[in-house]
Structure formats: C-alpha cells, structure tokens
N, C-alpha and C positions, 0 to 999 in steps of 0.2 A: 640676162638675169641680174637684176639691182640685188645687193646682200646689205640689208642697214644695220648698223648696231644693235644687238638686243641684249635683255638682261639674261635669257638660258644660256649665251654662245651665237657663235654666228652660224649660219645656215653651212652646211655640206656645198659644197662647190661642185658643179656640174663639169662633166670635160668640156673645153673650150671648143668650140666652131672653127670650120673651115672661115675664112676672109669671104665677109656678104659685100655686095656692090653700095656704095655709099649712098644715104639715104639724101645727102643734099653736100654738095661743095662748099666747105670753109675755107679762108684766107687765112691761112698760117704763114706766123713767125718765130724762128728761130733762132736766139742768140746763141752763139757761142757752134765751129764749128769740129767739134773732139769726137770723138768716141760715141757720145751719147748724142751729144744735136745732130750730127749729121745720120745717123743712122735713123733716128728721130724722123729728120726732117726727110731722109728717103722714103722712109717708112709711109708715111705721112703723105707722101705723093702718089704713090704706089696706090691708097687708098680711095684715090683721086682727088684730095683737095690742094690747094695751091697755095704752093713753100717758098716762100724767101728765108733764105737762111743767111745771118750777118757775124761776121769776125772782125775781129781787131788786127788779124797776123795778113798782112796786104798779099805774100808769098804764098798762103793759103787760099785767098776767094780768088788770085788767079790762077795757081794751078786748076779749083774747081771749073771757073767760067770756059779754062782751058781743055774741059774734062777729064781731066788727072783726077785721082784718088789720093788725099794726102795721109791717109792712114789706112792699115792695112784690116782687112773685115773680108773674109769670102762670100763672094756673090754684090756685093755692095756698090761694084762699079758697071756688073751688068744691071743692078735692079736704077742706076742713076741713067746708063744710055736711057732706058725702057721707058723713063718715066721726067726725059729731059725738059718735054714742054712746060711741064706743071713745078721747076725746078729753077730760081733764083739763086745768085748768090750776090752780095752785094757787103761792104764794109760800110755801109752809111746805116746808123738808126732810125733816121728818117723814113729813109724808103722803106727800108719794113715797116714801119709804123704805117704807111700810108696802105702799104698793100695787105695789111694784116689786121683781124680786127681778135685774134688770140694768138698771144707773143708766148713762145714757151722759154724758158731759162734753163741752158745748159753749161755753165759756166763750171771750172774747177775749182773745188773748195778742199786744196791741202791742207797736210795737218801745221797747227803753227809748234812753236818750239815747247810751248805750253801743253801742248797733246788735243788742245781746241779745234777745229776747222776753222779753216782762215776762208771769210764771208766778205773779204773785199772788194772780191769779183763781183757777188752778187750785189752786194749796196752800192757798187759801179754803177749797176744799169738803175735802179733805182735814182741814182743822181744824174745818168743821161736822159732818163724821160722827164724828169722836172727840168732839163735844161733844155730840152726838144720845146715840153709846153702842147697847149693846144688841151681841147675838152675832148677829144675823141674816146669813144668807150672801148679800150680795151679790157681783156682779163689776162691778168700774168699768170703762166702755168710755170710753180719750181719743177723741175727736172732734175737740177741737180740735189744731191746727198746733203742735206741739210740737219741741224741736231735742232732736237723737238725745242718751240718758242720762234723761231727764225720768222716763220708766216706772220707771228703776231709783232712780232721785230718790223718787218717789211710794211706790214699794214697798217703800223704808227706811222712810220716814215715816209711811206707813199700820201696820208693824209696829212702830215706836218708839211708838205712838199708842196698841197695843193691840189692832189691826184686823186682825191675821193671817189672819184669816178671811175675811176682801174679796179677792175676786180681782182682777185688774188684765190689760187687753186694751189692743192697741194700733188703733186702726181708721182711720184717718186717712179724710178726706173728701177726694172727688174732684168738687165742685159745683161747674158755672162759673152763676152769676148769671145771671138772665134764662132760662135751661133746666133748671135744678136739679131741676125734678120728673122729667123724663125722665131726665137723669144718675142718679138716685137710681135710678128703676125701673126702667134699663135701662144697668146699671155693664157700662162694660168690663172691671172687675175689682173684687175685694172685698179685700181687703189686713185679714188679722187676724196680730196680732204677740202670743201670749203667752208669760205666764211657764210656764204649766202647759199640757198639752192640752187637761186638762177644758173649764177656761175659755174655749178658743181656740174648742171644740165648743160651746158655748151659744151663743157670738157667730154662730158659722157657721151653726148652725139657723137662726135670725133672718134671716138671708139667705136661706135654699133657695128660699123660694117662686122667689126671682128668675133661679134658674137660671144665672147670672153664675159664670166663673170665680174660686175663691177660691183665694187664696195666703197660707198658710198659713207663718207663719216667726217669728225673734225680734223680743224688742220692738223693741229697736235700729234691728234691718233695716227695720223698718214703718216705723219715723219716720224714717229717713230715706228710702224710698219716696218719702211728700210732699214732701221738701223737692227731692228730685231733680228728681222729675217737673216740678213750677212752674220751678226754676230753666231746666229745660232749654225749657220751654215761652218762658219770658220769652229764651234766648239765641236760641231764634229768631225772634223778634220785632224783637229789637236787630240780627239778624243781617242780617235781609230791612230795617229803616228805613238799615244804612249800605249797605247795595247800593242802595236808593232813590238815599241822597246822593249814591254814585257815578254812576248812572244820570243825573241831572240836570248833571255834570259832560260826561259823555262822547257826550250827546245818543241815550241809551237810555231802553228804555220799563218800568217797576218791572213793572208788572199784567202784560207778555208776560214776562218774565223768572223772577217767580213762576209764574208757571201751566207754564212750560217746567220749571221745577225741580220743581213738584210733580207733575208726571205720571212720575217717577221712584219707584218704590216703595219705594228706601231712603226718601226725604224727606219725601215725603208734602205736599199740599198746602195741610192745618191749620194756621195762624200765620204766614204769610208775606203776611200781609194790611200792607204799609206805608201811615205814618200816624204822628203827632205821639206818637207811644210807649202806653207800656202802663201800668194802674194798676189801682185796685180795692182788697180786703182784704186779695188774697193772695200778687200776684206780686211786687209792691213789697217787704213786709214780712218774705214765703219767703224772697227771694235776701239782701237783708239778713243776715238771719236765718243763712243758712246760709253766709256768708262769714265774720259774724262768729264763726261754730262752729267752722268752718275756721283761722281765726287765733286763737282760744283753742285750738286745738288745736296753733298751731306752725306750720300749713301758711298761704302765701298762695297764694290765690285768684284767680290773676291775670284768667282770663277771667272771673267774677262781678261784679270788679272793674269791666272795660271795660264789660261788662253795665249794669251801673246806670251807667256815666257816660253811654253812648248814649242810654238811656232819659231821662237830664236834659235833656240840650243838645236831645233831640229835639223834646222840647216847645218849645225856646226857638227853633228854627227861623222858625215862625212870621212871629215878630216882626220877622226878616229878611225876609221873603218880603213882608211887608204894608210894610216902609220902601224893599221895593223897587219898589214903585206908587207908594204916598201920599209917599214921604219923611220929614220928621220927623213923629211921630204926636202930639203937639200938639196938642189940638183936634179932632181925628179922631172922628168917629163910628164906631163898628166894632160892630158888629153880631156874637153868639155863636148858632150854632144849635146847642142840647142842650148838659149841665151834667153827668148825669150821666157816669162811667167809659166805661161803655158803655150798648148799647139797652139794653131790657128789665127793667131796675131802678133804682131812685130812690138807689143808691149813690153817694157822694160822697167815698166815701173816696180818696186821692193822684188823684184823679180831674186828667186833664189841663188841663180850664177853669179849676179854682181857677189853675194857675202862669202858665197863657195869662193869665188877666183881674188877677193880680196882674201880673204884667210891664207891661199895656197902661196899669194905672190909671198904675204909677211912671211911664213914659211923657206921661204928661197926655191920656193918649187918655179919651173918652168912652164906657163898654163898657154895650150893652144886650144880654139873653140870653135868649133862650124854651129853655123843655123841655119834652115834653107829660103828664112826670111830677112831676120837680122846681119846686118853686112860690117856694123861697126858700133865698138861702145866706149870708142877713147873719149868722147864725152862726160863719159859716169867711171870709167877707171882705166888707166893707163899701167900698159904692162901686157893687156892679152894678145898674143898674136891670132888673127883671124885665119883659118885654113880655108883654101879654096872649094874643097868635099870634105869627103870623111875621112877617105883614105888617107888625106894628107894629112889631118890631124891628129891620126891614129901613128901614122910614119915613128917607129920607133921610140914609142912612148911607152912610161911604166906602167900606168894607168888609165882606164877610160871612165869617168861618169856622164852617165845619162842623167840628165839634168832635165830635158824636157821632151816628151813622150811624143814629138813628131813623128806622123807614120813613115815621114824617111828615114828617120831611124831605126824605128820596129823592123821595117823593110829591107834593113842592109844586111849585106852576104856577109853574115860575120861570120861562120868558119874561112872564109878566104881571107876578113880585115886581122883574123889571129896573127895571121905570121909575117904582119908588117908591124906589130908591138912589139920590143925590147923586151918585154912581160907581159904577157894577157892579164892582167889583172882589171875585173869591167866591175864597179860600183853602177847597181842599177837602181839610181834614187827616185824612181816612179814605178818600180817593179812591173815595167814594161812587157818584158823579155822574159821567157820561157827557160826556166833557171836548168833543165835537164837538159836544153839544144843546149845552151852555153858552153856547159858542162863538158857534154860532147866535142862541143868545136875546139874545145883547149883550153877554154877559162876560167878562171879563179873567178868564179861568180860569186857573188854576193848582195840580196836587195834590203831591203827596208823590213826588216821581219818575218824574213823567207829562210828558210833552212840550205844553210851551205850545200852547192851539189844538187840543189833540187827536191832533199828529203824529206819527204812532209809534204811536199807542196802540193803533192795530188789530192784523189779525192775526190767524192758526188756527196752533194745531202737534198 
C-alpha cells in the first residue's frame, strides 16, 4: 500500500506483511559499510537482489570477504552465510558503480562542534562519482540521517558536477540496534522522498517483496520524517525519566505509572521504559541535529532543548543515588554491569557508562565493568578496569550499577553475587530487576523511580 500526502492527514497504516518473494532482481549498491549499510545491504540480499557493498576502512571489506562480521547485530552473520552468493564486498567505487544501477548512501554524519551534522562523508561520495565520470544512470538512495535541504544540497551538486543523470531518493532508516534485521524485514513503514517519480518507483520495487506500507512524498518531507520520529521518540523517554524523578519525590511507583499510561491507545506503551537516559548513534545526535536546524532556521526549540538537558543530568543521577549510601566516593569500589548503549549490540557510542564511569573516576572512586559483548573501552576512557564475569566485578565492591539491561545480567544469581560485595549496595539504572528479590537476597536496592524495598512497586490495572 502507497500512502501519498493529502490535505485531511495521511491514511491509517495497515500491519505490515510477512517478506513476499521479489517481484524482479535489482543490482544494488552500498556505500559505506556500519551499522546501517551493511545490515541494509544484507537485508537487501536476503530479498534476493544483488549487493555490492564498498568501504573505505581496507580491515573492514577484508574481514567481510573473509566472512567475519565487523560489527556486532544478532542474526546478521547467519543471515550473511545464508545469502553469500548474491553478497560483494569491495573498496573500489567503481566496481560498484558497474555492478549497481541503485547506489544507496550510508555514510556517518556526526555532530560537528557547531551542533550541525558533519555532511562530509556524504559530499565525499558525491565528488567520487564526478571523479569516477561516465553517463551511466544511476539513482542515489540517502540512507543516511541527513537534516532537511541536504537532497536539494546534493541535487545542486550532482548537476554542478555534471551528473544530471543520477537520480536522487530520500529513504531514511528506521533501525533500532540489537533488532535491526527484523526492523528491516518487517518496517512499519517505507518512507521514500523523490525528486521525480520515476525514481521514487525504483526505490519502491526494492521494497515490495515486504509488503510494508510505503509513503511516498518530497525529499524534504522524508528527511525530516527521521528527524521527527527519533526526536519524538527520545521526548518520550525524557518525558517518562522526569515523571520517574517526580515519582521518587512524592513516594510513587515509575513501572505502575508507565504501564497505566501505556495501556492508553493514544500513548502507547513503547519508550516509557525510565532509567539513566538514552543514547546510541541516533537519538543523541537526531535531536541535536534537528534543534540546531530549527535555530538556523530562526525558530527555538524550546522542548528539544529541555530534552537533551534531561537526558544529561539523568545520567549524572546516579552519582547522587551511590553518595547517598556510600558518601564521599573516594576509594569506593563500584562495580558497572554492561558498557554497552543498550542490549544487543557492542555500541558505545554517547553510550551512558562512558559519563557514569567518567564522573566516578573524577570522584576518586575505583570503577570495574563487565559486558558480555564489549571487551575494552581504553579507547573512549582510561581508568576502567574490565572484569572477566560478574562475579569478578562484583568481588568486593561497595556498589553495583546496572547500567545496561543485558539478559545476562537479569539472569545472574544475585543472592549468591551478595556476599562477594563489601556492601550490597545495587543502583538498578534500567529498573531491570525485581526490586522485592533484591531486597530478599540482602540488597540496598534502589532504581530509577521505584520505591525503596520494592514498595509500591506491585500492582495490576
């Protein structure tokens, strides 16, 4: 089902489809091999059409051609054995240009110091295919998070360059980490933004197998699609951590509060998970991103604003909640469990441990951290010791925070990890954990808007 812009609103969306067999094989290309093009360009194979996907990082297209996985995605490296014939990897722009007649763009576009998205990656490839040459008609599909203008940015410069003949698609990703292959194969929507239809209908073939509602509109509109959608995602997030801190004020319970709010159909019970705030590739660097569009444009942004300040100090909570046991943290043992953003992937990007375990070292606290993906982060800060399990990391420590809701965490025998702590004291900053077991097993429980002890925290509605 096509959904077109209209002036009542847009059409109700239908649930998406199981994955249909593809209606004809396209030659796909894939710049850029992260998070999104390679999962992309699996996806994409899996579909049955045929993927050259190219990088710049030489350590990366061999580990691939070697069948290594250079980033970590569940399912991602059996859905790549599954679907190796129809699967390229190559560091030349050429070759993909030859073997591809729709190049998709998945490039990263960090924030700059300015709070902007840094778009040098993308106007890269833009000046490799004026340097490649040749009349061949492709259509550039962005993928990556771009701030609304960039398509008409790209579409000056492709035709200043000579490239009239390259089409230009807007398609933004809607991947959360950790589930990305399902997201891909089973979208609640397809969001294509062109300049022409033709081009809008190549991108949308590529899609049919999946059955998924496509909406169908300008570049403009498409990009800002993604920037909405995260921002609004992250304002509920912000929104549910200060009802938490009120909660802890007024001696209410966050977990019955959200789940009473989300059996409401306008609100929906997705994001209202509270906890030491949100981070990642995308929600951090989106809301940025699209406040600072918002004020080069003239307009402030006041709610985006409050947005990211919540998301700061939420993290810095914490540090409150651990000097209100221990006191000064001095010499303090504290124990981190999980490093990465969230479950499910070895992401470290604004990930909330790095500003947790920056905070504790300034402190003079002693910070040891298990994750059972992430292995080392003396890259991004120096100072943490990495523990072999849990148990070692727990070994005599004042403190424990749960930092990221891995189910090997949920899953550990914590009445038996009690009595290798100095003090049970367990900060639970994703309210993971069953605040009455804790309680039970000997510890000084405490989550993010949950009643000391557990009290409160029951409850049906």
């Amino acid at each position: 089902m096509t959904l077109q812009e209209q002036p009542g609103g847009p059409a109700a969306a239908p649930e998406p489809a199981a994955p249909q067999a593809p209606t004809a094989m396209a030659r796909v290309g894939v710049i850029g091999a992260g998070y999104v093009g390679l999962v992309t360009g699996v996806c994409l194979s899996a579909l049955g059409h045929q993927v050259t996907v190219r990088d710049i990082d030489p350590r990366k297209i061999g580990a691939l051609n070697d069948g290594g996985v250079p980033i970590y995605e569940p399912g991602l490296d059996a859905l790549m054995r599954d679907n190796a014939e129809r699967l390229r990897y190559t560091l030349s722009l050429e070759r993909l240009l030859e073997s591809s007649d729709i190049v998709f763009v998945a490039v990263d576009t960090p924030p700059t110091y300015s709070g902007d998205a840094d778009l040098s990656r993308v106007m890269t490839v833009v000046d490799e295919l004026a340097a490649v040459g040749g009349d061949a008609r492709h259509v550039l599909v962005m993928k990556s998070t771009v701030p609304v203008g960039t398509g008409e940015q790209v579409r000056e410069a492709l035709d200043r360059r000579g490239l009239s003949q390259v089409g230009y698609v807007s398609n933004p990703e809607f991947l959360k980490e950790g589930a990305a292959l399902d997201d891909f194969m089973r979208p609640d929507r397809v969001v294509i933004g062109s300049f022409t239809p033709a081009d809008g209908d190549r991108v949308a073939e590529i899609y049919a197998p999946l059955g998924a509602p496509v909406v169908r509109t300008s570049v403009p509109t498409a990009e800002m699609v993604k920037y909405a959608s995260n921002a609004f995602l992250a304002t509920k997030i912000s929104f549910i951590n200060e009802i938490a801190n009120v909660c802890e004020e007024v001696g209410a319970d966050v977990g019955v509060v959200a789940q009473g709010m989300g059996l409401d159909r306008r609100i929906g019970g997705a994001f209202l998970q509270a906890g030491i705030g949100f981070g990642g590739s995308c929600f951090p660097k989106d809301v940025a991103a699209l406040k600072q569009l918002a004020g080069n444009s003239g307009y402030h942004f006041q709610l985006l604003t409050s947005v990211i300040e919540v998301n700061e100090l939420q993290k810095r909570r914490v540090i409150g909640k651990l000097k209100k046991h221990l006191g000064a943290l001095g010499g303090r043992r504290v124990a981190m469990l999980g490093l990465a953003f969230k479950p499910g992937t070895d992401d470290m990007r604004e990930a909330a441990s790095l500003v947790l375990a920056g905070r504790l070292l300034a402190e003079g606290a002693q910070v040891v951290a298990w994750d059972p993906v992430v292995a080392d982060i003396s890259d991004r800060l120096v100072g943490v010791t990495i523990a072999r399990d849990p148990a070692e990391a727990l070994e005599a420590a004042d403190a424990c925070v749960v930092v990221t809701e891995w189910p090997e965490v949920v899953r550990l025998d914590w009445p038996a990890l009690a009595g290798r702590m100095a003090r049970p004291v367990l900060i639970d900053g994703r309210n993971a954990l069953d605040p009455d077991a804790m309680a039970a097993a000997g510890y000084t429980y405490e989550g993010i808007g949950r009643l000391p002890g557990g009290r409160g925290a029951g409850g049906s509605v």
